[in-house]
C-alpha positions as CSV (number, residue, x, y, z in Angstrom):
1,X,15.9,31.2,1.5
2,X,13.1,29.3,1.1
3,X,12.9,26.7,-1.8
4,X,10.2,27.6,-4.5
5,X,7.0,24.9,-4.0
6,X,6.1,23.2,-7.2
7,X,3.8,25.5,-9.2
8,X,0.7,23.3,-8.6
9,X,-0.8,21.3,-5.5
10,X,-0.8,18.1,-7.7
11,X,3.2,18.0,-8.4
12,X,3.5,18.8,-4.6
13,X,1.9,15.6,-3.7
14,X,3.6,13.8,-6.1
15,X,6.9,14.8,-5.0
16,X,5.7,14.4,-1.3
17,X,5.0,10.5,-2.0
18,X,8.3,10.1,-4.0
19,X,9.9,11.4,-1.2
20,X,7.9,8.7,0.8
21,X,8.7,5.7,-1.3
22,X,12.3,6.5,-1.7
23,X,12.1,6.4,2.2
24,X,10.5,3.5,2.5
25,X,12.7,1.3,0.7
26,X,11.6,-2.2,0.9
27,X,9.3,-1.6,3.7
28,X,5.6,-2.3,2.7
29,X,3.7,0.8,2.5
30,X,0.4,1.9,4.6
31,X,-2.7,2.4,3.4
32,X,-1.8,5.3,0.8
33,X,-4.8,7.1,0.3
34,X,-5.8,7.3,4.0
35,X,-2.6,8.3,4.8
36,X,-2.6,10.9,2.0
37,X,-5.6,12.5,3.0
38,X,-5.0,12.3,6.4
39,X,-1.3,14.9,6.0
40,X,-3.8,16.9,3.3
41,X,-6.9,17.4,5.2
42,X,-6.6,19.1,8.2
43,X,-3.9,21.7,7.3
44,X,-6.0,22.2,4.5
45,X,-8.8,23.3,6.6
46,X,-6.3,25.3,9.0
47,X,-5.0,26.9,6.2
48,X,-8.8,27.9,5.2
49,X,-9.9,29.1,8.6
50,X,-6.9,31.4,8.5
51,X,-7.0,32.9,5.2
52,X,-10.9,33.4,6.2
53,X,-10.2,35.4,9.6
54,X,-12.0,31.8,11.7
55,X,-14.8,32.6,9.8
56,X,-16.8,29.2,9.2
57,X,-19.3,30.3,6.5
58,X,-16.6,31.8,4.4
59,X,-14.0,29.3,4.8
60,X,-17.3,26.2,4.2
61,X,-17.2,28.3,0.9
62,X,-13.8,28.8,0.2
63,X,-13.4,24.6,0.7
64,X,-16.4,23.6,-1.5
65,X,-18.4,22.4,1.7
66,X,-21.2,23.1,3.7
67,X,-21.0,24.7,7.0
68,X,-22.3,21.6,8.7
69,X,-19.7,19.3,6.9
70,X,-16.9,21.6,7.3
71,X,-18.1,21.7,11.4
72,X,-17.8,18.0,11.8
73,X,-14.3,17.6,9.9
74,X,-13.5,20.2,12.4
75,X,-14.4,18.1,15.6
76,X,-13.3,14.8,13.6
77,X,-9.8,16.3,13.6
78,X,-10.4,18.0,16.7
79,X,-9.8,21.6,14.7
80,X,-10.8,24.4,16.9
81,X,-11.9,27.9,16.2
């Protein structure tokens, strides 16, 4: 059975860097918000591309971008279609 997320993508993250710093210890952390936005991004835009059948114009939309921004994230994370 899988466990129920938290109900918003806000508590998720939260619980995702408690997780972190409880693992961490006393090791110094990295760069946090690089490293946050780094794990969100590019399942973010997987998850997008997939709910949109590949379909760049609707998943540009779907994300709040343009189809030109949403094409370079793609090759910066080296997403493919």
């Amino acid at each position: 059975m899988r466990p129920i997320p938290p109900a918003r993508i806000e508590d998720a993250l939260i619980a995702n860097l408690d997780f972190y710093f409880e693992q961490l210890g006393d090791g110094k952390p990295h760069a946090l918000h690089k490293m946050a936005l780094d794990a969100m991004e590019r399942p973010l835009i997987r998850y997008a591309l997939e709910r949109c059948d590949r379909n760049l114009s609707k998943t540009a939309d779907l994300l709040g971008l343009s189809r030109n921004t949403l094409r370079k994230k793609m090759a910066q994370l080296r997403i493919e279609v």
